[in-house]
C-alpha positions as CSV (number, residue, x, y, z in Angstrom):
1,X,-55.3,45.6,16.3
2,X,-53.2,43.2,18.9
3,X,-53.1,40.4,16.1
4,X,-51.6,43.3,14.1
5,X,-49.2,44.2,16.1
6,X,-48.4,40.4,17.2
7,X,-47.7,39.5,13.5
8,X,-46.1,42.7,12.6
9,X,-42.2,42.3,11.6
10,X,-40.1,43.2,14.2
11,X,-37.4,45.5,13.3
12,X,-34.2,43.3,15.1
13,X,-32.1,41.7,12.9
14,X,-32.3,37.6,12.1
15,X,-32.1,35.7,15.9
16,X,-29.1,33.6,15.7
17,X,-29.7,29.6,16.5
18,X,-29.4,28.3,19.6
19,X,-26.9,26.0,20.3
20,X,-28.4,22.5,21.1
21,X,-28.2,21.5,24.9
22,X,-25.4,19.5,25.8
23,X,-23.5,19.7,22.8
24,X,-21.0,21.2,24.8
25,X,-20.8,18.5,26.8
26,X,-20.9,16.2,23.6
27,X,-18.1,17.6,22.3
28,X,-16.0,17.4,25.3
29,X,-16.9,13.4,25.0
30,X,-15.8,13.5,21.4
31,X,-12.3,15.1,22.7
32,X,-11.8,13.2,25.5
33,X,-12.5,9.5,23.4
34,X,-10.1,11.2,21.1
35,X,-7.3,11.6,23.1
36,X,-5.3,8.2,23.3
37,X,-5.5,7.7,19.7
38,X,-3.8,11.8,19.6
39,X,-1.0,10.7,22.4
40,X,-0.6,7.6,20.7
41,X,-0.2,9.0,16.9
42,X,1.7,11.8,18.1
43,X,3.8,9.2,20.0
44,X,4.7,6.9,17.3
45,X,3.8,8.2,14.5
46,X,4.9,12.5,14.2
47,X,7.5,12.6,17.0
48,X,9.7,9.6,14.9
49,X,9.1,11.3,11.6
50,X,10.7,14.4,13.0
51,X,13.1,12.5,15.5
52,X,14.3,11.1,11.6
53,X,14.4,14.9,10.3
54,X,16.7,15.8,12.9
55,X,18.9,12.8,13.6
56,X,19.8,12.7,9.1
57,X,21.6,16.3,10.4
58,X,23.7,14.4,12.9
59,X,26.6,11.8,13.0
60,X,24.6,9.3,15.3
61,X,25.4,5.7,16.1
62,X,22.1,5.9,18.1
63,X,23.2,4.8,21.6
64,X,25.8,7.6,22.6
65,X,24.3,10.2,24.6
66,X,26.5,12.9,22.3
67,X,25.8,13.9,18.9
68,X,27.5,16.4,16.7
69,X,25.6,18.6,14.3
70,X,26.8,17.6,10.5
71,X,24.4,19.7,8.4
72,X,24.0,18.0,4.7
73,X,26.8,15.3,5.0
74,X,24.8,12.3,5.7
75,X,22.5,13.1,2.6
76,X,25.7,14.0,0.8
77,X,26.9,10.1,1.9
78,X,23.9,8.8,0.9
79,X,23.2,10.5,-2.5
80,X,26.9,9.1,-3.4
81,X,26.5,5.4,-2.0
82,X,26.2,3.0,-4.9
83,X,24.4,0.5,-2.9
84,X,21.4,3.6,-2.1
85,X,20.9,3.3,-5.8
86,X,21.0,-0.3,-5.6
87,X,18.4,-0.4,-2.8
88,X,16.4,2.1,-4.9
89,X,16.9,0.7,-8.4
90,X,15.6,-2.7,-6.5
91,X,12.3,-0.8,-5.2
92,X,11.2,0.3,-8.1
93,X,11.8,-3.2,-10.0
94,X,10.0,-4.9,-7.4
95,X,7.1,-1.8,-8.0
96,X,6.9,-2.2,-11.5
97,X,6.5,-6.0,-12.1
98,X,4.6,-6.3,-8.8
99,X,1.8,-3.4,-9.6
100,X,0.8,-4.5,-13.0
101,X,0.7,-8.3,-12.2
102,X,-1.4,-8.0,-9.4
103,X,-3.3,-5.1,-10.9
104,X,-4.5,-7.0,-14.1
105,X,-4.7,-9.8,-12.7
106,X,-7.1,-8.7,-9.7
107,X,-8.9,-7.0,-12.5
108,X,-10.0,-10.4,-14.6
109,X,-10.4,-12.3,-11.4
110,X,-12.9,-9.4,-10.4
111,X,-14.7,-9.4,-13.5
112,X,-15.1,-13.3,-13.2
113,X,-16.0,-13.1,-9.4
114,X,-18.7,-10.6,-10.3
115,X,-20.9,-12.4,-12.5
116,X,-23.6,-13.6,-10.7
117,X,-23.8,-16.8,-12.8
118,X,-19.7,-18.1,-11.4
119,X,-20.8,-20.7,-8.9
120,X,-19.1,-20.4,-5.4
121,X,-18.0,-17.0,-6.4
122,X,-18.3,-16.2,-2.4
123,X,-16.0,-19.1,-1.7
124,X,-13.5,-17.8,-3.7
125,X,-14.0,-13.8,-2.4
126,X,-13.2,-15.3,0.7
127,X,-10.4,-17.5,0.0
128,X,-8.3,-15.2,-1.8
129,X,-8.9,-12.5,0.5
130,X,-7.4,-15.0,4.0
131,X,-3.6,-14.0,3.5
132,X,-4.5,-10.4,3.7
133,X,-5.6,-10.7,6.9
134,X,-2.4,-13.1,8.2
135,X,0.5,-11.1,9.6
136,X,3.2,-10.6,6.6
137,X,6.3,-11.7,8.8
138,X,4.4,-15.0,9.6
139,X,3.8,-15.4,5.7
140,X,7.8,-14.7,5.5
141,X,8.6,-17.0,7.9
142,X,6.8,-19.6,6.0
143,X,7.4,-19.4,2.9
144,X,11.1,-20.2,4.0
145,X,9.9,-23.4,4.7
146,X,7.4,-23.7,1.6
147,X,10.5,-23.0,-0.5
148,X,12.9,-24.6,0.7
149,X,15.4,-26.6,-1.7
150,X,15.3,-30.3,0.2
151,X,12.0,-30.5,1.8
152,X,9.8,-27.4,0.8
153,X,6.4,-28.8,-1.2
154,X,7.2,-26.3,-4.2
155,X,10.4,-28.4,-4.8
156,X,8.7,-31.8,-4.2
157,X,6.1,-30.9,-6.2
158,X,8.7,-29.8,-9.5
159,X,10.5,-33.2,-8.3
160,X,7.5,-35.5,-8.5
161,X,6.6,-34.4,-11.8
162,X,9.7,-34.7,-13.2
163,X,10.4,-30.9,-14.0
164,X,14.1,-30.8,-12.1
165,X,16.1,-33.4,-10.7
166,X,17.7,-31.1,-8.0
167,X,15.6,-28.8,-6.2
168,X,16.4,-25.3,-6.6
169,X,17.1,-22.4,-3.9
170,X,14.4,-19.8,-4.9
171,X,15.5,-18.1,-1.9
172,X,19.6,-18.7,-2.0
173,X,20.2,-17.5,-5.3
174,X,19.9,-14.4,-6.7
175,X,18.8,-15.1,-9.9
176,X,15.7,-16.4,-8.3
177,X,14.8,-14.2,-4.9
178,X,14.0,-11.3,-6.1
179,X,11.1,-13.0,-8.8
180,X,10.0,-15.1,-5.9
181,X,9.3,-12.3,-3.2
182,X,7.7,-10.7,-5.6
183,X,5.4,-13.6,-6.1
184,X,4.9,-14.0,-2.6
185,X,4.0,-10.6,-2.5
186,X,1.1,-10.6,-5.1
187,X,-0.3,-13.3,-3.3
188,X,0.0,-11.5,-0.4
189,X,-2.0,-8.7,-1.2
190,X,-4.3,-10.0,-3.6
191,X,-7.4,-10.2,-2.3
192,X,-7.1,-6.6,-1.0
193,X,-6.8,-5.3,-4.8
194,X,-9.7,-7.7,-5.8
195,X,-11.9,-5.9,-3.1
196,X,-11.2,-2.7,-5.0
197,X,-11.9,-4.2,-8.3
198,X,-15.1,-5.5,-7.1
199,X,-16.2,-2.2,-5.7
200,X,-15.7,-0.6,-8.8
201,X,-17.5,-3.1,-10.6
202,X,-20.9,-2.7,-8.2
203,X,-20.8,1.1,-9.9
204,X,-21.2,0.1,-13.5
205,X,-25.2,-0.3,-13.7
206,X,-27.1,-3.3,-14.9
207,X,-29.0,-1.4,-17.2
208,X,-25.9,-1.0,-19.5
209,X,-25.1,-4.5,-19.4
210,X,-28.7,-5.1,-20.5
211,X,-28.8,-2.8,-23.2
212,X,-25.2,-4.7,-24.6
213,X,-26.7,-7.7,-24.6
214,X,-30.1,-7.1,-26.5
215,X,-27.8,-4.9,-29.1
216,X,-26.0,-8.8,-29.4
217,X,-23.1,-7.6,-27.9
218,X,-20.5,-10.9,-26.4
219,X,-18.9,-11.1,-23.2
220,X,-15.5,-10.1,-24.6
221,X,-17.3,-6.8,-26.8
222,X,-19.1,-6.1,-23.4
223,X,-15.7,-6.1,-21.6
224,X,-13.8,-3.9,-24.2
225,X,-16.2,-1.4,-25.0
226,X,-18.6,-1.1,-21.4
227,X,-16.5,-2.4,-18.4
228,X,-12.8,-1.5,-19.1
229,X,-14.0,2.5,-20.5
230,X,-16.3,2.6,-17.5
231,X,-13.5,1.4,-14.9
232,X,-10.3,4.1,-16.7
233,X,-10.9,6.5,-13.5
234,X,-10.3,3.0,-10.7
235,X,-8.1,1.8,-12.8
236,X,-6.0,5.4,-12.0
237,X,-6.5,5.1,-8.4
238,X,-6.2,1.5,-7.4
239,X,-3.1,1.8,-9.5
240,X,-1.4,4.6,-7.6
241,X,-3.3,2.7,-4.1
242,X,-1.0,-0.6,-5.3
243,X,2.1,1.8,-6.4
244,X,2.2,3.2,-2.9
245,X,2.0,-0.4,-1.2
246,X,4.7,-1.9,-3.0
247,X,7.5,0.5,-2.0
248,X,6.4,-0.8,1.5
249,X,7.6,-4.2,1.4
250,X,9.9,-4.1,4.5
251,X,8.6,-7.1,7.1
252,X,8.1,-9.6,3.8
253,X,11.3,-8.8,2.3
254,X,13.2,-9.1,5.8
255,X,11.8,-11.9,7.1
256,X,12.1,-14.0,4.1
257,X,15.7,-13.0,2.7
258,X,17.0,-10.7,4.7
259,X,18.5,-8.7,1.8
260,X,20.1,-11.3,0.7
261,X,21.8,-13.4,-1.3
262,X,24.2,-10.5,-2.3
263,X,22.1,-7.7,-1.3
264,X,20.0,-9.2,-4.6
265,X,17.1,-8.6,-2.5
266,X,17.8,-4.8,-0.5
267,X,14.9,-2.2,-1.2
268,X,15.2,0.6,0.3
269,X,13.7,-0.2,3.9
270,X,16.0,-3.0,4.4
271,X,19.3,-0.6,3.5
272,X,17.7,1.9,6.1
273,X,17.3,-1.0,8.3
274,X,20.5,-2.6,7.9
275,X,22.7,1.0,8.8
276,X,20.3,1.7,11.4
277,X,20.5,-1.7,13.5
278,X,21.9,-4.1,11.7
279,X,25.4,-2.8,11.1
280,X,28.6,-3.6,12.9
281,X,28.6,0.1,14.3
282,X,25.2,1.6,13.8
283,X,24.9,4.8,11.9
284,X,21.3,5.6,13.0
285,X,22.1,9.7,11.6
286,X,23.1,8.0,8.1
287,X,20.2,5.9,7.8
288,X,17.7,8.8,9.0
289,X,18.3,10.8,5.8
290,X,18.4,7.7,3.8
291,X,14.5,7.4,5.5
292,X,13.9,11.1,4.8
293,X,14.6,11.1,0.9
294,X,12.6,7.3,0.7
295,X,9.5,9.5,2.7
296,X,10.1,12.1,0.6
297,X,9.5,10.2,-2.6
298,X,6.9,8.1,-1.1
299,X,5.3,11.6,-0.7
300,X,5.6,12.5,-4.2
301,X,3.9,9.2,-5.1
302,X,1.0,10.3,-2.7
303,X,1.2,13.5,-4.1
304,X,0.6,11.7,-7.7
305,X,-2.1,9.8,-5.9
306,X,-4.1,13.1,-4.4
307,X,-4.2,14.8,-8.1
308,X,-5.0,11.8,-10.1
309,X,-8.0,11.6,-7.2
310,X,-9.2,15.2,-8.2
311,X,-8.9,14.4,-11.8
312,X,-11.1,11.2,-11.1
313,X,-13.9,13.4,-9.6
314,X,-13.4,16.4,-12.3
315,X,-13.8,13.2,-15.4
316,X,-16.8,11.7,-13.0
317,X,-18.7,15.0,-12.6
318,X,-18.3,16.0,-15.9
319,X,-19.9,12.9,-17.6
């Protein structure tokens, strides 16, 4: 009879779980190891954006203590400044000639790297991946000197074998700057894009590759009809990733033309740049909404980016 009653259901409802000791005290750790990197994004990172949001309402020359509330003007200004459209008709012509070079490029370099019969494939991984991790305005800075009409080694090197007779300002000329930042750029970010390539690479199984190559299937069949099908979804996103990246181009650009010759080289952040600090009399208000419509279509590109990512994980769970 007591077992009975000892193994009888009681008539309470489910006991609710207890919450682990100290996990109050955890997360007040958690929150506490959390807090500079709060202060510090708040601090540089949402109080500017909205400082910018502000300021494009004002006429601001950034240093007077007064400013006077101008409602839409400055986008007004800015929407009807031919060199805006310059700036931005330069961004994206640096974007589409930099994404799919360095895009396909990566790709066939990954697919190289990946075989496990390319000797000193590790080597190479390693080598191409070195100026990603070297600070972009150094990179600028030398690649002033690398280019460089007298002395610069590209110039030597066209003059030793006979290619030109005069070396030639790939900087100082404007048919020239803009192909040759781009360049720079590429190499730049290379072995970042080759990472991605070789991460999506590790996901296509052996098995597959196996099964190609006892139907008779060559390298070239194998690469048409397994690798590229199996890589459409990376392809999307590492896309988008290297869309996003080259609309942010501001140290290289700077520090290795300035903008120049003729403005031949002015994206966007340079013109926001150039009104904000660079100008005779600052217009810091002006170049604040310039900054807000850039963000805003840099937004739009990540916007791009997030849906393409569902659609990825839709066509992925699907198959």
């Amino acid at each position: 009879m007591t077992l009975a009653l000892r193994s009888a259901p009681t008539s309470a409802g489910p006991r609710r779980p207890r919450r682990p000791r100290g996990a109050a005290r955890n997360t007040t750790f958690i929150w506490l190891f959390l807090t500079p990197t709060v202060l510090l994004y708040g601090a540089f990172t949402v109080y500017p954006i909205i400082s910018s949001y502000v300021y494009s309402l004002t006429d601001w020359n950034g240093f007077d203590t007064d400013r006077s509330f101008i409602g839409m003007a400055n986008y007004r200004e800015v929407l009807a400044d031919p060199m805006f459209w310059s700036s931005f008709r330069l961004t994206l012509t640096f974007m589409v000639f930099a994404v799919p070079l360095q895009v396909l490029a990566t790709l066939l370099l990954a697919i190289l790297l990946n075989s496990p019969r390319m000797p000193l494939r590790k080597l190479f991984r390693t080598a191409l991946f070195l100026p990603v991790v070297t600070t972009t305005a150094i990179i600028g800075v030398v690649m002033q000197f690398v280019f460089d009409p007298a002395s610069g080694p590209v110039n030597l090197a066209l003059r030793e074998a006979g290619l030109v007779m005069d070396g030639i300002d790939f900087l100082g000329q404007s048919s020239t700057a803009l192909g040759t930042t781009i360049a720079v750029y590429v190499w730049k970010w290379f072995g970042i894009t080759l990472i991605y390539w070789l991460a999506a690479l590790q996901t296509v199984p052996n098995e597959v590759y196996e099964a190609a190559r006892l139907d008779g299937a060559g390298g070239l069949a194998t690469l048409r009809h397994i690798t590229v099908p199996l890589l459409k979804p990376f392809l999307v996103i590492i896309t988008l990733l290297s869309i996003e990246a080259s609309l942010q181009v501001f140290d290289l650009v700077l520090t290795m033309t300035g903008g120049g010759p003729f403005y031949s080289t002015e994206v966007i952040e340079v013109y926001i740049y150039r009104w904000a600090f660079a100008a005779t009399i600052p217009r810091l208000g002006y170049a604040s909404a310039a900054a807000v419509l850039f963000g805003l279509f840099i937004g739009l590109v990540g916007l791009l980016q997030l849906l393409a990512f569902r659609a990825t994980r839709r066509t992925r769970g699907a198959a």
